[in-house]
N, CA, C and O of each residue as an XYZ file, in Angstrom:
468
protein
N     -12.238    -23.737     -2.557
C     -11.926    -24.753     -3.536
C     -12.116    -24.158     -4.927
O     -13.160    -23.568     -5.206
N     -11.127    -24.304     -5.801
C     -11.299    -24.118     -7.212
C     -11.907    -24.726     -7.990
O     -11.604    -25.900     -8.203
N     -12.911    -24.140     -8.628
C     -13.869    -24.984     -9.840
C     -14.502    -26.029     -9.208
O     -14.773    -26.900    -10.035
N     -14.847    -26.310     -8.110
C     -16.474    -26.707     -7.402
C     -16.511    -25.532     -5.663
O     -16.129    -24.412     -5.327
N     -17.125    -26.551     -5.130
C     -18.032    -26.146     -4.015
C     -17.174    -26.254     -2.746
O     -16.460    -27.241     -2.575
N     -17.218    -25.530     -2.101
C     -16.313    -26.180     -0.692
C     -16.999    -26.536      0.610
O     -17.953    -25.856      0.988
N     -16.611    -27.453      1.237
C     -17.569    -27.791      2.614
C     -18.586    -26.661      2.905
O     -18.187    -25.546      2.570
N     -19.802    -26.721      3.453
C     -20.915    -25.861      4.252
C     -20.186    -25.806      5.003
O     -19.433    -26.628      5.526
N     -20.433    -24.412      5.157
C     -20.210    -23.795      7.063
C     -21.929    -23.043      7.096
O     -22.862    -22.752      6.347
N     -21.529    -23.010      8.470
C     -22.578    -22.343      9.073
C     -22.832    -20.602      9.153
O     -21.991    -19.704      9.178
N     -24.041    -20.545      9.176
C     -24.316    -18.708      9.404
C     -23.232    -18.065     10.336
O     -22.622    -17.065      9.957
N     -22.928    -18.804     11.897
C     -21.557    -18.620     12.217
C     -20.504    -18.173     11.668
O     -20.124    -17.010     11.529
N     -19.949    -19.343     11.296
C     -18.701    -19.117     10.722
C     -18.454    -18.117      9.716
O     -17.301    -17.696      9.618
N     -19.559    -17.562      8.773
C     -19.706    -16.765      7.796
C     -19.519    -15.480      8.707
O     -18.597    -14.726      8.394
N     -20.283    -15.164      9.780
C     -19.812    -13.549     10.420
C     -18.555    -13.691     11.066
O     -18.140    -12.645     11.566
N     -17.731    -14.837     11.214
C     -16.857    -14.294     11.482
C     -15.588    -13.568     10.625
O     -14.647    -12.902     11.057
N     -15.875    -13.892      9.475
C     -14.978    -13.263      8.327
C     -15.724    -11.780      8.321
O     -16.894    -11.471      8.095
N     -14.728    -11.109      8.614
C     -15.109     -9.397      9.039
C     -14.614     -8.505      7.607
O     -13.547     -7.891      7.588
N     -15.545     -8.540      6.452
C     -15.396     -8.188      5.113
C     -16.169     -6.717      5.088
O     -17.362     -6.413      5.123
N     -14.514     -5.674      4.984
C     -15.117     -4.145      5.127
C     -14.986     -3.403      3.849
O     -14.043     -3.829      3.182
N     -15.639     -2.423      3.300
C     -15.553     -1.431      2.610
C     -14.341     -0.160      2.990
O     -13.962      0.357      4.041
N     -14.065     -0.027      1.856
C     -12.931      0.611      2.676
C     -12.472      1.762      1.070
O     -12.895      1.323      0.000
N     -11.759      2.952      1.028
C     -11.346      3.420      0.046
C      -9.679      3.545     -0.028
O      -8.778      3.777      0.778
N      -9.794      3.244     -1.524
C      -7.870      3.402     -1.409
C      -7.420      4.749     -1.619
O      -7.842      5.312     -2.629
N      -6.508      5.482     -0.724
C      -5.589      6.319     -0.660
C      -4.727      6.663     -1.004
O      -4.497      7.833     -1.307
N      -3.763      5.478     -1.081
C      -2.301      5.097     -1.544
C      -2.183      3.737     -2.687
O      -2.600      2.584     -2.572
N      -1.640      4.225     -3.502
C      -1.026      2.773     -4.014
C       0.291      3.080     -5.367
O       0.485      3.938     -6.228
N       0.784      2.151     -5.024
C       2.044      2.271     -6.206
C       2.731      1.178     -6.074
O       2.561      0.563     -5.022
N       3.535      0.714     -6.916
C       4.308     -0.785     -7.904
C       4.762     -1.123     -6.696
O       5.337     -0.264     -6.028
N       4.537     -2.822     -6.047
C       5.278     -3.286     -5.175
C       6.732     -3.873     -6.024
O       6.930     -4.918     -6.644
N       7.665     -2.618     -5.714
C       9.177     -2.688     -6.491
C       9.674     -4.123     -5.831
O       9.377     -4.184     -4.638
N      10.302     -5.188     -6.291
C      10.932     -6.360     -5.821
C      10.024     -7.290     -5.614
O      10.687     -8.220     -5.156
N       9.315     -7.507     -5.646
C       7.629     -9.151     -5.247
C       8.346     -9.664     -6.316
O       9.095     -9.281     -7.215
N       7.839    -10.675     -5.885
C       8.082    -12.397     -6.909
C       7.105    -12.346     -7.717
O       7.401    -12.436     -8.909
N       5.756    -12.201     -7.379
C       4.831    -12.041     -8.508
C       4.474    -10.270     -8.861
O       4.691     -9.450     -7.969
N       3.935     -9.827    -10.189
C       3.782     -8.327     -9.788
C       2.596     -8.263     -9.202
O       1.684     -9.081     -9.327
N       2.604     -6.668     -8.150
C       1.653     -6.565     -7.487
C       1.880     -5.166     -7.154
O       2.688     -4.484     -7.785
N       0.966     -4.571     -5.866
C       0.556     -3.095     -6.222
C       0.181     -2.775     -4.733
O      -0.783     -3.320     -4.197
N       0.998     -1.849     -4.074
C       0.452     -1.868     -2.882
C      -0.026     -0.619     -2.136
O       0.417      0.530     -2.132
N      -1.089     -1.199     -1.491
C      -2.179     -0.037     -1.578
C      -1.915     -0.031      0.015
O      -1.269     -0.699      0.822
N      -3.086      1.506      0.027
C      -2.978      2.216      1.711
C      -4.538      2.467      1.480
O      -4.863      2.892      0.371
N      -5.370      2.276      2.280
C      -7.009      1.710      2.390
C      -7.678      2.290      3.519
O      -7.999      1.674      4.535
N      -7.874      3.526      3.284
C      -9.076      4.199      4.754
C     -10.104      3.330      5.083
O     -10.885      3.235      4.136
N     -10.497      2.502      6.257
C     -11.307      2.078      6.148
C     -12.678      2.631      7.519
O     -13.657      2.155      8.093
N     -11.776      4.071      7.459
C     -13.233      4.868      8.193
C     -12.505      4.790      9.763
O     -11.723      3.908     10.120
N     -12.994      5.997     10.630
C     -12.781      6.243     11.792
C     -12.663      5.302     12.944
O     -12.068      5.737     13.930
N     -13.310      3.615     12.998
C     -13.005      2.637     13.775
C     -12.032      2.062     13.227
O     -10.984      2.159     13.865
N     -11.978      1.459     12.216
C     -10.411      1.076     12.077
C      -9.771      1.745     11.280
O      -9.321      0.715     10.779
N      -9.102      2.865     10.428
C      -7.887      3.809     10.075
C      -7.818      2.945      9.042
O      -8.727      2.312      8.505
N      -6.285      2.982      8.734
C      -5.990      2.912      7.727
C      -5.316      1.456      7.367
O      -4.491      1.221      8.249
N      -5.351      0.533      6.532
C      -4.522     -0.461      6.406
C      -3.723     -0.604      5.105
O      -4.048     -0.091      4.034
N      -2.502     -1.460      5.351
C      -2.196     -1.782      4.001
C      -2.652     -2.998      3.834
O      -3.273     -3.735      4.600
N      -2.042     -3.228      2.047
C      -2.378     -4.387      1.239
C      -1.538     -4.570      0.217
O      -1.143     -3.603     -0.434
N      -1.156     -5.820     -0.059
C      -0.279     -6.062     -1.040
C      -1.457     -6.631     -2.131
O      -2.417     -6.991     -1.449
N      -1.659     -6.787     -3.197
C      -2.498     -7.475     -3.761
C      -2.260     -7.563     -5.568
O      -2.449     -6.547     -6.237
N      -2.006     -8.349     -5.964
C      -1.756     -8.732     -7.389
C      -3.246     -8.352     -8.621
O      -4.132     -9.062     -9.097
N      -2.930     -7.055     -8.738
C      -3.752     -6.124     -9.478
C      -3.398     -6.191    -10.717
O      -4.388     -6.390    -11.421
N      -2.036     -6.084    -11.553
C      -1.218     -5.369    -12.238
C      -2.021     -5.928    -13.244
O      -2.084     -4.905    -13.925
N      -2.743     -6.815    -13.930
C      -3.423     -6.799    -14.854
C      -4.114     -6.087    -15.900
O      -3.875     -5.832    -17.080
N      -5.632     -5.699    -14.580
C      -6.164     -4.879    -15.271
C      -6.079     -3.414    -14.444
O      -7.078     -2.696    -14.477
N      -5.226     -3.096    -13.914
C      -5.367     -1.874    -12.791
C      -3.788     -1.268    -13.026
O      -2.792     -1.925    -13.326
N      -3.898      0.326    -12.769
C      -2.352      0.789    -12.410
C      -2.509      1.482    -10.973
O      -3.548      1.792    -10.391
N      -1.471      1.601    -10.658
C      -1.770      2.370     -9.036
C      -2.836      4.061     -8.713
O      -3.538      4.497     -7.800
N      -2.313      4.599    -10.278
C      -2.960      5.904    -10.268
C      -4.342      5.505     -9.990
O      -4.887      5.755     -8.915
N      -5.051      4.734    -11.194
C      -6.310      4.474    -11.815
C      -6.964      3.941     -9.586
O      -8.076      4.195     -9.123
N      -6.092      3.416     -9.016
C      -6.649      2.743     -7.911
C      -7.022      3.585     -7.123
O      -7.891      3.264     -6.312
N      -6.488      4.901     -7.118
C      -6.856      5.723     -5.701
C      -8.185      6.380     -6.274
O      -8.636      6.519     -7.410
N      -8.638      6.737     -4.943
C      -9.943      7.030     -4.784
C     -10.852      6.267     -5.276
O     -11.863      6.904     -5.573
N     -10.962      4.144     -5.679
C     -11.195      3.407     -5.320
C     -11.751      2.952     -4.370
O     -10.920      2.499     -3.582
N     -13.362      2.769     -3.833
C     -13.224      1.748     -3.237
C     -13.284      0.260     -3.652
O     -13.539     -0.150     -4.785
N     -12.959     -0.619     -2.357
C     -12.610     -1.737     -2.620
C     -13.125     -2.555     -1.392
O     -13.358     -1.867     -0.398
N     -13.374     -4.066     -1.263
C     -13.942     -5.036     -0.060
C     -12.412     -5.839      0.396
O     -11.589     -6.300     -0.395
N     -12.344     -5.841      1.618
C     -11.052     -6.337      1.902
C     -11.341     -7.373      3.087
O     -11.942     -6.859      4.030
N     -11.067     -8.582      3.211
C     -10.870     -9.134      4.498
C     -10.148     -8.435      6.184
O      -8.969     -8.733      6.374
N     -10.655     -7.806      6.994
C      -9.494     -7.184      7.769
C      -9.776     -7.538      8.561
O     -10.463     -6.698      9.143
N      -9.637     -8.922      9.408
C      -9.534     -9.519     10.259
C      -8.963    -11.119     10.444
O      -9.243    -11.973     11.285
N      -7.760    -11.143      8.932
C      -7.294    -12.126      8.831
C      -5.666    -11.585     10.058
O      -5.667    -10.475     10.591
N      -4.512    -12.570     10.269
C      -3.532    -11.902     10.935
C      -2.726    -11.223      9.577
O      -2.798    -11.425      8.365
N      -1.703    -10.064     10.683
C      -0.914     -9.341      9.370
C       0.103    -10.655      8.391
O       0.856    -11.129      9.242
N       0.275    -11.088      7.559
C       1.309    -11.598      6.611
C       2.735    -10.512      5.989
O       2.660     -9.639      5.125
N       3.519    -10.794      6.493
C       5.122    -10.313      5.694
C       5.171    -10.831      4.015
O       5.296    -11.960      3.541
N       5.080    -10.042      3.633
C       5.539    -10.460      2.034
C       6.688     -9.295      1.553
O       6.511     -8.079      1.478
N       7.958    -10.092      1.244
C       9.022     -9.502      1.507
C       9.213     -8.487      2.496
O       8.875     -8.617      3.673
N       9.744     -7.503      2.022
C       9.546     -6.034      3.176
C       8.135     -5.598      3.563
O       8.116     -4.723      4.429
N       7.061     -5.977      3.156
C       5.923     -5.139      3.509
C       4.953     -6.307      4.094
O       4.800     -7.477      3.742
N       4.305     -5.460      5.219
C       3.605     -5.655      5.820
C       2.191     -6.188      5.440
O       1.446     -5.783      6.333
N       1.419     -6.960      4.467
C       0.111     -6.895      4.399
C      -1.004     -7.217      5.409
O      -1.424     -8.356      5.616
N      -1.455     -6.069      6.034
C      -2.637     -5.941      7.235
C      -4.092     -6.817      6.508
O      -4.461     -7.908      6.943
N      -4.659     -6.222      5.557
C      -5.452     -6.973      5.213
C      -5.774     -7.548      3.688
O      -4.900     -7.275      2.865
N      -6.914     -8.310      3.202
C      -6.940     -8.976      1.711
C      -7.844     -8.363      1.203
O      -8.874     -8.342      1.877
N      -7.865     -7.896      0.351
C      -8.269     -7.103     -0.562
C      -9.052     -7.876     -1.620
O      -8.358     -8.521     -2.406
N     -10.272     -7.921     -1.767
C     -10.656     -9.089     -2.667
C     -10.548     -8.962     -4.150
O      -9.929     -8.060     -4.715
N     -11.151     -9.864     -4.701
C     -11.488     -9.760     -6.613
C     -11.853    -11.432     -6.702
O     -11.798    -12.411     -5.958
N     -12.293    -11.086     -8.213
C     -12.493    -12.319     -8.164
C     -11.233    -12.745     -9.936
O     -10.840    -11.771    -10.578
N     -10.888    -13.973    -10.334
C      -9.730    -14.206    -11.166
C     -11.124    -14.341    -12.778
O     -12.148    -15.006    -12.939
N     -10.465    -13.437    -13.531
C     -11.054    -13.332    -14.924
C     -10.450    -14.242    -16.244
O      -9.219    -14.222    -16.269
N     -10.916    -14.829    -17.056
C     -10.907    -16.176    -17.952
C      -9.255    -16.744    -18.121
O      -8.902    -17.797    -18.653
N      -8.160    -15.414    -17.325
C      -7.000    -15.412    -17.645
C      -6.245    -15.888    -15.857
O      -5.372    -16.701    -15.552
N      -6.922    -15.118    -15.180
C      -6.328    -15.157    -13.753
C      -6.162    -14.210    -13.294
O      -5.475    -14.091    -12.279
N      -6.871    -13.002    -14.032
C      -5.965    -11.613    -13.779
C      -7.171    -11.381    -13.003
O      -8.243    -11.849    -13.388
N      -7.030    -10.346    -11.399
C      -7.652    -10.506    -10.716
C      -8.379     -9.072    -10.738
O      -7.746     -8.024    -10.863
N      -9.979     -9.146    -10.584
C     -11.197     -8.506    -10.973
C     -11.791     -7.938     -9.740
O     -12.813     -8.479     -9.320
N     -11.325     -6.980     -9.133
C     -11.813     -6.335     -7.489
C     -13.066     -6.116     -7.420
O     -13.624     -5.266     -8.114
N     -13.635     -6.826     -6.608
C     -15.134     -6.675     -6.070
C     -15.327     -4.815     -5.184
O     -14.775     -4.072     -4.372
N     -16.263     -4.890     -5.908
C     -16.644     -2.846     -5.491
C     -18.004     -2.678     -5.466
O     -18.747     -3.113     -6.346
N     -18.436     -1.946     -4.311
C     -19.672     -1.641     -3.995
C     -19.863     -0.767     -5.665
O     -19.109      0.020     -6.238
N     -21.264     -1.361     -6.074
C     -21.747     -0.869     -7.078
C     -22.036      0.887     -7.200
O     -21.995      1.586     -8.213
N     -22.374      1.331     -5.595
C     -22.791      3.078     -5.387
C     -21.800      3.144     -3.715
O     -21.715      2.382     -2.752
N     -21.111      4.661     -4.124
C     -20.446      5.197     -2.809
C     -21.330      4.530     -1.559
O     -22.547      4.483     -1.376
N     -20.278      4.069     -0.832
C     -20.918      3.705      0.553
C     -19.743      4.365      1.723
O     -18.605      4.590      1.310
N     -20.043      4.612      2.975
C     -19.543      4.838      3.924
C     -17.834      3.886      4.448
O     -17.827      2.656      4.493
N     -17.060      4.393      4.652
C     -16.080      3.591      4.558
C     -15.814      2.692      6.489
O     -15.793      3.227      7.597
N     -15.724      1.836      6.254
C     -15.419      0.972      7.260
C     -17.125     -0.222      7.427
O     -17.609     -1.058      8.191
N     -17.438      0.506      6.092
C     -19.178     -0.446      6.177
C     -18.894     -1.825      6.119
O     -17.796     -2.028      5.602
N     -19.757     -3.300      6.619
C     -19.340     -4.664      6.921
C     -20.171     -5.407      6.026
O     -21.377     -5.199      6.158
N     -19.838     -6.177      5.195
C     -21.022     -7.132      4.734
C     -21.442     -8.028      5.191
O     -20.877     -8.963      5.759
N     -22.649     -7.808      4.960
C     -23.613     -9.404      5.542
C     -24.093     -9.311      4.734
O     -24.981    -10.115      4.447
């Protein structure tokens, strides 16, 4: 919910959102999207490889500045089609006084495919 609180869930429901660390590899201008956006290729370590992501960066980010990035991504939502590309998983941030979206990043190098709790 925007600008309040949204229903309690339980300690449950919270592990099941599978929120990994992961580093970006790839990324460059998603050419043709309806909104602009930037799509990245995301090691997220030897159990799960590699995923993509479409994600509306273009704000404060360019594709160069993104690689060798890490970044926290949802990867256990299902894949979504957005136009031609595939987005495997969500890539977080949080929206800054404008909307322009602010990627949540482990503060010090961490291991890639690491899970938050």
């Amino acid at each position: 919910m925007v600008g309040g609180m949204s229903e309690t869930i339980t300690f449950p429901d919270f592990e099941r959102v599978d929120i990994r660390v992961g580093t970006i590899v790839e990324a460059r201008p998603f050419e043709g999207a309806r909104k602009p956006a930037i799509q990245l290729v995301i090691d997220f370590g030897t159990e799960l490889g590699t995923r993509k992501s479409s994600a509306q960066l273009t704000t404060h980010y360019t594709p160069e500045a993104l690689v060798g990035r890490q970044v926290a991504a949802v990867v256990n939502f299902p894949p979504r089609q957005i136009g031609k590309f595939m987005s495997q998983v969500l890539t977080l941030g949080f929206p800054d006084e404008t909307g322009g979206v602010v990627l949540i990043v482990p503060d010090k190098a961490v291991p890639n495919g690491g899970k938050l709790f």
